[in-house]
PDB file with SEQRES, HELIX, SHEET and CRYST1 records, atoms N, CA, C and O in Angstrom:
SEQRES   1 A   80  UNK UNK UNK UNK UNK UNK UNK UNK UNK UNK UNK UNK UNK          
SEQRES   2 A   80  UNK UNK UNK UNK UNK UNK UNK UNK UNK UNK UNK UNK UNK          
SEQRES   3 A   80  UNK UNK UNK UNK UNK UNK UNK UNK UNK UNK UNK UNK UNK          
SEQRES   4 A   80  UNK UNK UNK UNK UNK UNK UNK UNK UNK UNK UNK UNK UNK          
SEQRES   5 A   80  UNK UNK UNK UNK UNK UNK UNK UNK UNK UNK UNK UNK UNK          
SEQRES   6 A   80  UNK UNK UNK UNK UNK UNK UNK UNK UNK UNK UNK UNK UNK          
SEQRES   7 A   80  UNK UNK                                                      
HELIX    1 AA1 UNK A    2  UNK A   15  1                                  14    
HELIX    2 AA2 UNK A   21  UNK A   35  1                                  15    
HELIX    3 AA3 UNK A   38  UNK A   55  1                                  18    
HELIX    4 AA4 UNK A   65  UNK A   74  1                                  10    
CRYST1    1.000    1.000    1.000  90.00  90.00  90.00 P 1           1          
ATOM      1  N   UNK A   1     230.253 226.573 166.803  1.00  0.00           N  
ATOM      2  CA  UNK A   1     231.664 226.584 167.091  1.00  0.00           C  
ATOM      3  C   UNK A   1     232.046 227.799 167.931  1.00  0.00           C  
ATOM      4  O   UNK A   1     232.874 227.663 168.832  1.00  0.00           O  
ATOM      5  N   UNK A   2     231.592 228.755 167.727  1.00  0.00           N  
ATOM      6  CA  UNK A   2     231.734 230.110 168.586  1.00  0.00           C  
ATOM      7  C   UNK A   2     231.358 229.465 169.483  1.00  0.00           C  
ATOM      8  O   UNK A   2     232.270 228.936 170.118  1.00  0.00           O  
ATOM      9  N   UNK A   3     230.077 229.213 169.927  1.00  0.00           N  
ATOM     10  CA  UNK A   3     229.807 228.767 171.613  1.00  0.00           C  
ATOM     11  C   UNK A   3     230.769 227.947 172.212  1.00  0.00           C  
ATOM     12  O   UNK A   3     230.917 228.052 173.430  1.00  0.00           O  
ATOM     13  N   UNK A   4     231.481 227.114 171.555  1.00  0.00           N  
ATOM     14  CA  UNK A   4     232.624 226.349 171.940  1.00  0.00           C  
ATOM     15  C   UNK A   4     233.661 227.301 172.298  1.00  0.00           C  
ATOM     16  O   UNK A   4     234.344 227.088 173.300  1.00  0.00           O  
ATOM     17  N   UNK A   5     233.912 228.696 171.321  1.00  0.00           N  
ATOM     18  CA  UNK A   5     235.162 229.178 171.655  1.00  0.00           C  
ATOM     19  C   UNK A   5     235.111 230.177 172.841  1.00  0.00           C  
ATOM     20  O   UNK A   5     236.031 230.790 173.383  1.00  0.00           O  
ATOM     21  N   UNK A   6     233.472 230.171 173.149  1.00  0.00           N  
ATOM     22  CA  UNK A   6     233.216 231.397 174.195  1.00  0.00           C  
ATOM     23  C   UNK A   6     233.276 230.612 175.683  1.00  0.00           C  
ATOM     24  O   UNK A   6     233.534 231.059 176.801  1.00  0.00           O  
ATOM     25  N   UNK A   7     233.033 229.662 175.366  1.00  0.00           N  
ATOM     26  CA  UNK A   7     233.359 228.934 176.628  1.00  0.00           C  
ATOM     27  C   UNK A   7     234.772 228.571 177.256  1.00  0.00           C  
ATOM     28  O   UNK A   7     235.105 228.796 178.419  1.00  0.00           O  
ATOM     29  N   UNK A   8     235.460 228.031 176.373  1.00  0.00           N  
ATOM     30  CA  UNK A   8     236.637 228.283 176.586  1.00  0.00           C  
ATOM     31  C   UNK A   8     237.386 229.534 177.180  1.00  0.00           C  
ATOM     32  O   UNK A   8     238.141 229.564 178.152  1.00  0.00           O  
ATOM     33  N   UNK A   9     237.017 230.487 176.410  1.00  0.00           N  
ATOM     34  CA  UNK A   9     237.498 231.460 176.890  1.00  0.00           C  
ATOM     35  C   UNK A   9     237.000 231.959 178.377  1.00  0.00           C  
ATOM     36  O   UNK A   9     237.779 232.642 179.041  1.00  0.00           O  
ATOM     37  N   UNK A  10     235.752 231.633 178.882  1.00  0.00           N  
ATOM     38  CA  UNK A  10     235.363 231.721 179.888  1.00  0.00           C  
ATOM     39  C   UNK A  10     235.949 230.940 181.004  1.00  0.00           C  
ATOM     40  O   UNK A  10     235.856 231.265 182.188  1.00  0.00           O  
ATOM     41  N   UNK A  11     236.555 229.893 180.553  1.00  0.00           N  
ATOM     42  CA  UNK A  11     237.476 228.646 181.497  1.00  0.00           C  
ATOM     43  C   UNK A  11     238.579 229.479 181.685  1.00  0.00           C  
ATOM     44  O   UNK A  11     238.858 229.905 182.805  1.00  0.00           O  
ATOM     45  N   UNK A  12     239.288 229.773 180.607  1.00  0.00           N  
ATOM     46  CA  UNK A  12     240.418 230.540 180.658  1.00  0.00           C  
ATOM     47  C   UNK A  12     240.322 232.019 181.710  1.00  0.00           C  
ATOM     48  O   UNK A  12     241.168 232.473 182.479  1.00  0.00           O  
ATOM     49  N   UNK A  13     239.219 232.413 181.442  1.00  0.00           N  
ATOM     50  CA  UNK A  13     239.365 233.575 182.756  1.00  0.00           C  
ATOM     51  C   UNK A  13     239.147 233.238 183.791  1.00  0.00           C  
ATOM     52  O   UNK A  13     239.731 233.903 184.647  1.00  0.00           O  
ATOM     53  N   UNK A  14     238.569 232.502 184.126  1.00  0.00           N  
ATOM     54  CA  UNK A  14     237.981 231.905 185.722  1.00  0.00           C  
ATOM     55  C   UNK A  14     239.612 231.747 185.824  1.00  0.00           C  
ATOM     56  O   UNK A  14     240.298 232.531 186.479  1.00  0.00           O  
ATOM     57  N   UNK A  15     240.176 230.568 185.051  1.00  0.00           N  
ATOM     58  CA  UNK A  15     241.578 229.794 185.773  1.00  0.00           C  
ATOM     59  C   UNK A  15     242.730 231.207 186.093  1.00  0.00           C  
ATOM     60  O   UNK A  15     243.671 230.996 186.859  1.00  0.00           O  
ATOM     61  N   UNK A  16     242.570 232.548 185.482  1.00  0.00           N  
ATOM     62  CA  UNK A  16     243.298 233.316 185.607  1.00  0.00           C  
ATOM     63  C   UNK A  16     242.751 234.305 186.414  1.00  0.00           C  
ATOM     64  O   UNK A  16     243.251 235.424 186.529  1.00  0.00           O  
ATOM     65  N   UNK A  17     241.719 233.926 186.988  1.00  0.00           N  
ATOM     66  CA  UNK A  17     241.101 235.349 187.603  1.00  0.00           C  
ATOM     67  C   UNK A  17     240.398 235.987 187.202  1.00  0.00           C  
ATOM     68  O   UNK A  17     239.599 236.459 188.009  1.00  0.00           O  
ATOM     69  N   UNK A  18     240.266 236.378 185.782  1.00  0.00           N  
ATOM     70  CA  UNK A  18     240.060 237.955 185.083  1.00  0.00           C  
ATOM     71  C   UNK A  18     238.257 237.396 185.288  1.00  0.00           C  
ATOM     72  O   UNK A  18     237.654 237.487 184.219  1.00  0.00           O  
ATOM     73  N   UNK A  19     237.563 236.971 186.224  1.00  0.00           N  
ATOM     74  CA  UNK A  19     235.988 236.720 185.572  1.00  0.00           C  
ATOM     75  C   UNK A  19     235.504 237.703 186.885  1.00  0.00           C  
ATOM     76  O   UNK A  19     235.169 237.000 187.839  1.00  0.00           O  
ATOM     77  N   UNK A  20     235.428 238.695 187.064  1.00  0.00           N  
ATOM     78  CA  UNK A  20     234.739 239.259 188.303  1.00  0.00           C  
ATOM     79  C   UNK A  20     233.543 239.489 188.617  1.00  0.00           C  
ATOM     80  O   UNK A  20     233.174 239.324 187.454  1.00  0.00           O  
ATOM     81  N   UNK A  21     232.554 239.733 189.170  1.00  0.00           N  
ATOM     82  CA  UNK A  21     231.648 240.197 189.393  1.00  0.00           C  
ATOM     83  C   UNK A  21     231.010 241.098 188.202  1.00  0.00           C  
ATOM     84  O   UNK A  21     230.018 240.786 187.544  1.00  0.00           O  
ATOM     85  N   UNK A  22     231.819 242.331 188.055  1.00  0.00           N  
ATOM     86  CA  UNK A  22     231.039 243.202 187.664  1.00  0.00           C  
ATOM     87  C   UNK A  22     231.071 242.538 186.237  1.00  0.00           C  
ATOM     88  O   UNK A  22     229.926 242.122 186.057  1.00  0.00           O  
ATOM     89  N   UNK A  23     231.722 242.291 185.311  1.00  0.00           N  
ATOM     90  CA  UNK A  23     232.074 241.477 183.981  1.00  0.00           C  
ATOM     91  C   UNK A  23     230.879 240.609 184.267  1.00  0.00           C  
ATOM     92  O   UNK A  23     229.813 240.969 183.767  1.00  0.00           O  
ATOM     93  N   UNK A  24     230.898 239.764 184.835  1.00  0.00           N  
ATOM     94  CA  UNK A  24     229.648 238.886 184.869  1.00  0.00           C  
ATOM     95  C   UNK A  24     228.258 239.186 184.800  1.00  0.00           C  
ATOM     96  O   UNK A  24     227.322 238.604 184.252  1.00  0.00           O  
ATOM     97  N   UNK A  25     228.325 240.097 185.393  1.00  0.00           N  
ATOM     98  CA  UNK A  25     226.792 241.019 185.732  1.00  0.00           C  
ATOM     99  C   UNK A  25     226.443 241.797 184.780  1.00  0.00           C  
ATOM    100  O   UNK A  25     225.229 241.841 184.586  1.00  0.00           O  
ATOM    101  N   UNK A  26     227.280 242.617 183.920  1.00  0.00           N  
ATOM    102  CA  UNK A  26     227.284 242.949 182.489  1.00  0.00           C  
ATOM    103  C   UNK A  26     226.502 242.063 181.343  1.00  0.00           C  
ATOM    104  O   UNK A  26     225.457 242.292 180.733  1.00  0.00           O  
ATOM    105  N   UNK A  27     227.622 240.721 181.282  1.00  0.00           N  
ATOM    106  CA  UNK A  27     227.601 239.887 180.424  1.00  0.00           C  
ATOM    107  C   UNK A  27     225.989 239.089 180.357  1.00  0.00           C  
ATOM    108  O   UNK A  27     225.363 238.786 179.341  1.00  0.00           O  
ATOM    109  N   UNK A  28     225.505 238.836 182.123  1.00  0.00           N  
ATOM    110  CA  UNK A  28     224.223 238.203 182.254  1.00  0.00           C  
ATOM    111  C   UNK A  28     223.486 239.194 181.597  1.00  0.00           C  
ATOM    112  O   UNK A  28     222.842 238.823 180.615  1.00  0.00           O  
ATOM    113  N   UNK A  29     223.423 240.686 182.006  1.00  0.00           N  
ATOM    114  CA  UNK A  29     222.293 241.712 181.443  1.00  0.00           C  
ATOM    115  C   UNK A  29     222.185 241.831 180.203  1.00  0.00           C  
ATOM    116  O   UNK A  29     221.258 242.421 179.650  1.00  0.00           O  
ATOM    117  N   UNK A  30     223.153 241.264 179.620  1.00  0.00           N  
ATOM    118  CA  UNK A  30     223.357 241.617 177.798  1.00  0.00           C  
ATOM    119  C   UNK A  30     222.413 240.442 177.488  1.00  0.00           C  
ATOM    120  O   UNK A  30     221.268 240.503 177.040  1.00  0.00           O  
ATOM    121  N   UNK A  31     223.090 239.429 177.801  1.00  0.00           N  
ATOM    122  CA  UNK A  31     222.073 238.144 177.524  1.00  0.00           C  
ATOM    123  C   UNK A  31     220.856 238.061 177.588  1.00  0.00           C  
ATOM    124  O   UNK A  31     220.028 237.726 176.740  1.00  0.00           O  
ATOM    125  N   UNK A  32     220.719 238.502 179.041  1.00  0.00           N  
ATOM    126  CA  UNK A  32     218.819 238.690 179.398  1.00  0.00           C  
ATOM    127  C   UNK A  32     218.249 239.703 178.587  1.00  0.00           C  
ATOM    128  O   UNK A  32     217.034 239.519 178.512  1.00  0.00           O  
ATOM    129  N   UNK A  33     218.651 240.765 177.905  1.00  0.00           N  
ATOM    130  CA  UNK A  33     218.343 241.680 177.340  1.00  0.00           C  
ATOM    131  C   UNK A  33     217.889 240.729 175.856  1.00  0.00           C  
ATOM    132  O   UNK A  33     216.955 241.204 175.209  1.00  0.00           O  
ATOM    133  N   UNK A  34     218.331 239.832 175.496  1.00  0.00           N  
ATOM    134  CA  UNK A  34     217.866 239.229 173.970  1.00  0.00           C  
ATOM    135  C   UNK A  34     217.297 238.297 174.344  1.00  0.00           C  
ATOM    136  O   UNK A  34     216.297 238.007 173.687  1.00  0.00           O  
ATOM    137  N   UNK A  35     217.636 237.427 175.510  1.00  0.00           N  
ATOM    138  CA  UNK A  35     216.400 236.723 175.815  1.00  0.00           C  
ATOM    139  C   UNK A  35     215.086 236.633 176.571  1.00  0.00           C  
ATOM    140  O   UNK A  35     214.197 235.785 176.502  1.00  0.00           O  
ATOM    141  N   UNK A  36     215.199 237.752 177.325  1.00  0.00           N  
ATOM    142  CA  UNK A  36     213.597 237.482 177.906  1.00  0.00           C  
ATOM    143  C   UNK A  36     212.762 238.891 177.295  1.00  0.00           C  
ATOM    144  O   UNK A  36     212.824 239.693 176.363  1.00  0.00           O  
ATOM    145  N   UNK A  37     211.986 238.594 178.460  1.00  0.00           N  
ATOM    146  CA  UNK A  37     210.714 240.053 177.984  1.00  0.00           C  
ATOM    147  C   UNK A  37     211.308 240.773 178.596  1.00  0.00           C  
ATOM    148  O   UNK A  37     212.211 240.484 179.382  1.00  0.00           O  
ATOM    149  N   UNK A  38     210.598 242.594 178.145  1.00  0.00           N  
ATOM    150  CA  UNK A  38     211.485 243.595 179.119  1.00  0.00           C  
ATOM    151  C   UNK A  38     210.899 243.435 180.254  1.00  0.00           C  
ATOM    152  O   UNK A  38     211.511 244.073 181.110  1.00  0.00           O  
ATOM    153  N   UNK A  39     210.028 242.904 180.665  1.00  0.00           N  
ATOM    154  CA  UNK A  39     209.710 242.948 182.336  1.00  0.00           C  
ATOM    155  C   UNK A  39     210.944 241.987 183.164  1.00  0.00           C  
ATOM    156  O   UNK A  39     211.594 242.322 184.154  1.00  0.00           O  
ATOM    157  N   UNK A  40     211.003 240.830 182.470  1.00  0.00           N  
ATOM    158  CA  UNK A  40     211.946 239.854 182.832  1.00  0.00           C  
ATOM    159  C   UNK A  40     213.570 240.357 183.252  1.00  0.00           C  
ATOM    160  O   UNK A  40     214.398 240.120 184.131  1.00  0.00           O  
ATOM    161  N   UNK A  41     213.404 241.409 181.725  1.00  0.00           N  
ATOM    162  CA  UNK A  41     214.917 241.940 182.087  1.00  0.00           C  
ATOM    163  C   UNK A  41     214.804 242.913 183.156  1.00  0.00           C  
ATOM    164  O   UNK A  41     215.623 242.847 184.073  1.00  0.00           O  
ATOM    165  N   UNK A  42     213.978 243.735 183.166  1.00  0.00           N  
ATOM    166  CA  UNK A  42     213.743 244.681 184.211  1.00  0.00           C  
ATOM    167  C   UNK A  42     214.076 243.846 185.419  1.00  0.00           C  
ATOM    168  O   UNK A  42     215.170 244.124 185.911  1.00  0.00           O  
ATOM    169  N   UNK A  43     213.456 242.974 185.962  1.00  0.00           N  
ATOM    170  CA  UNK A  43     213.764 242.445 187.131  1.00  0.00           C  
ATOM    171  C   UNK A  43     214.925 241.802 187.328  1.00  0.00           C  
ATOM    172  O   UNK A  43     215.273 241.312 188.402  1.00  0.00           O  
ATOM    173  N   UNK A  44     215.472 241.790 186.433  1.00  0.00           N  
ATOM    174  CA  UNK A  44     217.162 240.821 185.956  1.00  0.00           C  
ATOM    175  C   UNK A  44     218.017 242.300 186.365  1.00  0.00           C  
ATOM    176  O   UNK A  44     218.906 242.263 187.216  1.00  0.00           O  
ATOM    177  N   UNK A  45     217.790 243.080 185.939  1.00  0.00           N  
ATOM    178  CA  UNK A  45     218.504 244.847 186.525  1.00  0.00           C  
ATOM    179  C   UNK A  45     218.787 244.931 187.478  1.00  0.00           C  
ATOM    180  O   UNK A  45     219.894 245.207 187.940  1.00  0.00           O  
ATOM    181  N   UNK A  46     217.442 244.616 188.184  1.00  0.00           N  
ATOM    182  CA  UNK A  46     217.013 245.400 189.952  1.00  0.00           C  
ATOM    183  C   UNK A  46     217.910 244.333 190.415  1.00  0.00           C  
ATOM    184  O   UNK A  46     218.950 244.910 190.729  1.00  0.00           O  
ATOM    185  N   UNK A  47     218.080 242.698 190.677  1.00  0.00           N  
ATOM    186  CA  UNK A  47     218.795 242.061 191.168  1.00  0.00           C  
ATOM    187  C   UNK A  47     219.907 242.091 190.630  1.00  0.00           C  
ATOM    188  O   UNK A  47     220.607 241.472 191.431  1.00  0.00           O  
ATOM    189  N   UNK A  48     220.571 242.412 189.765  1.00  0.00           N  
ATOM    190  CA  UNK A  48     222.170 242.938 189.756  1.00  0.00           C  
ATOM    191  C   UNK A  48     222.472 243.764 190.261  1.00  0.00           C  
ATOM    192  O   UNK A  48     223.604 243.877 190.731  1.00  0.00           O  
ATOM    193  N   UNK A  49     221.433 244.769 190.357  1.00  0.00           N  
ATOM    194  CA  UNK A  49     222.170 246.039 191.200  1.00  0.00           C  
ATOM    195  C   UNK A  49     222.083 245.886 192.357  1.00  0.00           C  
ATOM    196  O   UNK A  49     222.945 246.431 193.047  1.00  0.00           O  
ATOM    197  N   UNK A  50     221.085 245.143 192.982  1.00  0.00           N  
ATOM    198  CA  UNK A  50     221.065 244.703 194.667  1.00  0.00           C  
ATOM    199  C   UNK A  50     222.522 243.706 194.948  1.00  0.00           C  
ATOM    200  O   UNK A  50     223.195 243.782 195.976  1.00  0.00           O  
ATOM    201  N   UNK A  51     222.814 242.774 193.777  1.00  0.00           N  
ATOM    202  CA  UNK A  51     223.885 242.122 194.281  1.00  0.00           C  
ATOM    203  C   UNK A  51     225.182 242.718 194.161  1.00  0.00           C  
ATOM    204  O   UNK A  51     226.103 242.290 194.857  1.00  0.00           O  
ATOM    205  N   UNK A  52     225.428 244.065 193.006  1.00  0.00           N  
ATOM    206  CA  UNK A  52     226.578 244.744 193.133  1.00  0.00           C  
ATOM    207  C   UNK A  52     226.780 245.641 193.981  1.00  0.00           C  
ATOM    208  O   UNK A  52     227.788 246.345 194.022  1.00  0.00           O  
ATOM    209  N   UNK A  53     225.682 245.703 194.861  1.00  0.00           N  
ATOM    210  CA  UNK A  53     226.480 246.207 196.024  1.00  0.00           C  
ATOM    211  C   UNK A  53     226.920 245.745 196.694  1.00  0.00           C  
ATOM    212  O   UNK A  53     227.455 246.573 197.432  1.00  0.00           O  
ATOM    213  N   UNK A  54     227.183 244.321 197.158  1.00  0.00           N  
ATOM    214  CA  UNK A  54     227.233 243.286 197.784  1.00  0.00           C  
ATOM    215  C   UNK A  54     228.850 243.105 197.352  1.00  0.00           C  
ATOM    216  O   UNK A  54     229.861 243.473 197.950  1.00  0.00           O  
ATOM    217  N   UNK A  55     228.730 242.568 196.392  1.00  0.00           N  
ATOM    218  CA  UNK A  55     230.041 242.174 195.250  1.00  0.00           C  
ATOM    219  C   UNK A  55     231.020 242.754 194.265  1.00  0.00           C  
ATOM    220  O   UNK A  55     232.061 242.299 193.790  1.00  0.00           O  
ATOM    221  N   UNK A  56     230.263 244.103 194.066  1.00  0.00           N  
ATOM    222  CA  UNK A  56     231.587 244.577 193.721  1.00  0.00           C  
ATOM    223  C   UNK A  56     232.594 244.993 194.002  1.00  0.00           C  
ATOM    224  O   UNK A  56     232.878 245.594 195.038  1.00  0.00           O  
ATOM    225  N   UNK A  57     233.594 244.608 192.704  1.00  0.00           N  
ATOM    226  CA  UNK A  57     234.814 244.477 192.723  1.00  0.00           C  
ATOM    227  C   UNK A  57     235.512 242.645 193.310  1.00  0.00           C  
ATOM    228  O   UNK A  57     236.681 242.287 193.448  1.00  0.00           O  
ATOM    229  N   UNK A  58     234.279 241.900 193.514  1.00  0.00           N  
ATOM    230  CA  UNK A  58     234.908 240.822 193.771  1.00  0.00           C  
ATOM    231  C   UNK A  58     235.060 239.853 192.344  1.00  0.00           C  
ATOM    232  O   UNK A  58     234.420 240.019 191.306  1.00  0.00           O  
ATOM    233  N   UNK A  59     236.265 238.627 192.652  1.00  0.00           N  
ATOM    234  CA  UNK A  59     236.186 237.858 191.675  1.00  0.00           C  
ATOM    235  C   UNK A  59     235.035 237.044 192.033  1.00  0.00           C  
ATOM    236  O   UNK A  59     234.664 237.064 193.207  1.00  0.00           O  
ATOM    237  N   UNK A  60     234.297 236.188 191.009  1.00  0.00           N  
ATOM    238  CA  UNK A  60     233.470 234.830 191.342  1.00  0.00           C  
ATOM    239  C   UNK A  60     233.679 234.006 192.153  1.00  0.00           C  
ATOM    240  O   UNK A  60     232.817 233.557 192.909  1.00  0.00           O  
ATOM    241  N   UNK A  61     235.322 233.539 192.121  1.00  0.00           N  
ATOM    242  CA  UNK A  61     235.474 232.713 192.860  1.00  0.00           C  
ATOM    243  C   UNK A  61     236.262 233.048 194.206  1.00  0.00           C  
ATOM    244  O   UNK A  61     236.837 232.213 194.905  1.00  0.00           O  
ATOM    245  N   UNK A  62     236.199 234.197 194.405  1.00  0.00           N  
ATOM    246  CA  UNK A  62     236.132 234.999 195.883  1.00  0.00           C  
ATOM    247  C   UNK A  62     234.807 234.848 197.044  1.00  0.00           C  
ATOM    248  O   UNK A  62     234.791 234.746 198.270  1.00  0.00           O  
ATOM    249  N   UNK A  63     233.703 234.893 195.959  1.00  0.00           N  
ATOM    250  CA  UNK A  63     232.254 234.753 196.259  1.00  0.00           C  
ATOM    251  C   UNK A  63     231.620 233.768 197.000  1.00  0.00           C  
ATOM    252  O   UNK A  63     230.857 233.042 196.363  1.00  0.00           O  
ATOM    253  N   UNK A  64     231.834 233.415 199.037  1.00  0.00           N  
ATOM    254  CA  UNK A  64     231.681 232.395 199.139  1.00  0.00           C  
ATOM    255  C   UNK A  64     230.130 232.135 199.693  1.00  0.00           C  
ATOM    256  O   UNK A  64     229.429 233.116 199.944  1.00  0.00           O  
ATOM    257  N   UNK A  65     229.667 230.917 199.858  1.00  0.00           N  
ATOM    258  CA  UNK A  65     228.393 230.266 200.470  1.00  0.00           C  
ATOM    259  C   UNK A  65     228.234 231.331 201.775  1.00  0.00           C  
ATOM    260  O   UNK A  65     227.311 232.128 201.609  1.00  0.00           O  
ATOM    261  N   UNK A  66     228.898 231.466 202.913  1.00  0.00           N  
ATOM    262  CA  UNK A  66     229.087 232.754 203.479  1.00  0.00           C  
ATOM    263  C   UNK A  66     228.314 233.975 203.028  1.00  0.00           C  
ATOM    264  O   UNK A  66     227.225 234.548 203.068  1.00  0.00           O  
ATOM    265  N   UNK A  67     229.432 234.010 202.621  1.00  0.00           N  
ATOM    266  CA  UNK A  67     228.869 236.314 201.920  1.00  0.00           C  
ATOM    267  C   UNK A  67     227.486 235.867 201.403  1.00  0.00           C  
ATOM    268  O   UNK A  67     226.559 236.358 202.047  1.00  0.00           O  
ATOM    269  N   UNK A  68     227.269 235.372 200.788  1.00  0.00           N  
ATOM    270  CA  UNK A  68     225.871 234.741 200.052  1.00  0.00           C  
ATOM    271  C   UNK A  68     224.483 234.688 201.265  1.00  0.00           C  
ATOM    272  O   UNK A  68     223.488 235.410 201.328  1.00  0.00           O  
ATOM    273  N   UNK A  69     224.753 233.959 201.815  1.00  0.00           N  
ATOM    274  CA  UNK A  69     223.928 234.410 203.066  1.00  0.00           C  
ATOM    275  C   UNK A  69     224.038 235.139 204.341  1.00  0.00           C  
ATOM    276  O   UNK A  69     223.529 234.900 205.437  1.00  0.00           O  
ATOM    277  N   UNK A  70     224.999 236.301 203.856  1.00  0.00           N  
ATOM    278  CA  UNK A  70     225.187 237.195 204.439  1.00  0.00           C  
ATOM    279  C   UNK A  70     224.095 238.244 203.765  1.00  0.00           C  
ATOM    280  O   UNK A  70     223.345 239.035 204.338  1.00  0.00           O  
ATOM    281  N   UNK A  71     224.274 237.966 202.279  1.00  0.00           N  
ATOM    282  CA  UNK A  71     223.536 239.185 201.699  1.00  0.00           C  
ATOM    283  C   UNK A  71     222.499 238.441 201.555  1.00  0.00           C  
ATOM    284  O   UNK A  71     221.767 239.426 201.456  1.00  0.00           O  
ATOM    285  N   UNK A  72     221.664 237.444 201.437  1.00  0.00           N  
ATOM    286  CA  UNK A  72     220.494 237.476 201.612  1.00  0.00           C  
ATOM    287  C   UNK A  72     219.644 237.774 202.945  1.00  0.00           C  
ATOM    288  O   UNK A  72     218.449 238.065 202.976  1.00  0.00           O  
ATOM    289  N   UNK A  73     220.648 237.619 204.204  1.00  0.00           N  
ATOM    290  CA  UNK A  73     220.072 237.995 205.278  1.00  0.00           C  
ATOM    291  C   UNK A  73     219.839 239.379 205.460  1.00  0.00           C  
ATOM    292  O   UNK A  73     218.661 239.590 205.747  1.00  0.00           O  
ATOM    293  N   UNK A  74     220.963 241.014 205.359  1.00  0.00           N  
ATOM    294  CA  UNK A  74     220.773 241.995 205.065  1.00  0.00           C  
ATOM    295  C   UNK A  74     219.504 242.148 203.831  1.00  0.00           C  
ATOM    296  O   UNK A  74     218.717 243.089 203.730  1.00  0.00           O  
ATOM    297  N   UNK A  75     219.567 241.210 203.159  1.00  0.00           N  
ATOM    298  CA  UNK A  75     218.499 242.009 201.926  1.00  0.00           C  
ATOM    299  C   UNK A  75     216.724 241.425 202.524  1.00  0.00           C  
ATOM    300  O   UNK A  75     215.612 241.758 202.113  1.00  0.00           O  
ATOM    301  N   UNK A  76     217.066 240.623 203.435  1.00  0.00           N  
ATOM    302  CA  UNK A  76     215.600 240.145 203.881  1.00  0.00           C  
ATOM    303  C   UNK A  76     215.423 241.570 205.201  1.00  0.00           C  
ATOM    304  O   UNK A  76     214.380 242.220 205.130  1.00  0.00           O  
ATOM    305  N   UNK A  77     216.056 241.807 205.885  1.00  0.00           N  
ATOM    306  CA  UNK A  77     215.966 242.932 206.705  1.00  0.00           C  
ATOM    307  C   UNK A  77     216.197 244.363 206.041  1.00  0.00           C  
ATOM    308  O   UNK A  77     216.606 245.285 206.747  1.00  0.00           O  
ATOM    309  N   UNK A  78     215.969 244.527 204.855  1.00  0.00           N  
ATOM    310  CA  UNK A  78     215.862 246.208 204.065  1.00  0.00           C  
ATOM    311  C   UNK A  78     214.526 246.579 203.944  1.00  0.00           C  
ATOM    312  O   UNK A  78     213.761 245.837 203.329  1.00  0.00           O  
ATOM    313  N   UNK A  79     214.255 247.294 204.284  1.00  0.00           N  
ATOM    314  CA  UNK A  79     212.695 248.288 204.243  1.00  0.00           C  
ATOM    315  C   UNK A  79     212.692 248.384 202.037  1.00  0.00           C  
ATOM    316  O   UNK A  79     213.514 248.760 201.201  1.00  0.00           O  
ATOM    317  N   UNK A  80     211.535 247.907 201.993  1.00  0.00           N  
ATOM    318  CA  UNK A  80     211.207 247.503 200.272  1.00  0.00           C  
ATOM    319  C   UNK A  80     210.326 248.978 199.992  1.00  0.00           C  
ATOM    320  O   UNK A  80     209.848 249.211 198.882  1.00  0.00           O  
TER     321      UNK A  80                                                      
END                                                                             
């Protein structure tokens, strides 16, 4: 029943805005943190922080197909 009420509430922020980037990117790392291995999460880190530079401060649904392959094109041209 919680998973029911967490979802909801997740509808409810999208429809109002309040779901941004950085909230999201939080919320995924918490998750990945109980569900995978720490290598898994480790690499779940490194790509949040590559995409918050990209995105923060944006909402989700600010986030378009665009910017998206905008930043995968910059991130294919970065010296690794």
């Amino acid at each position: 029943m919680s998973a029911l009420r967490a979802e909801a509430k997740r509808r409810i922020d999208l429809l109002e805005r309040r779901a941004g980037f950085d909230d999201f990117s939080k919320q995924f790392l918490e998750w990945s943190k109980q569900q995978h291995r720490p290598k898994t999460h480790e690499l779940h880190s490194g790509n949040c922080k590559a995409l918050k530079r990209f995105f923060r401060g944006k909402w989700l649904d600010e986030i378009t197909q665009g910017m998206v392959e905008e930043f995968k094109l910059t991130r294919s041209q970065e010296k690794r």
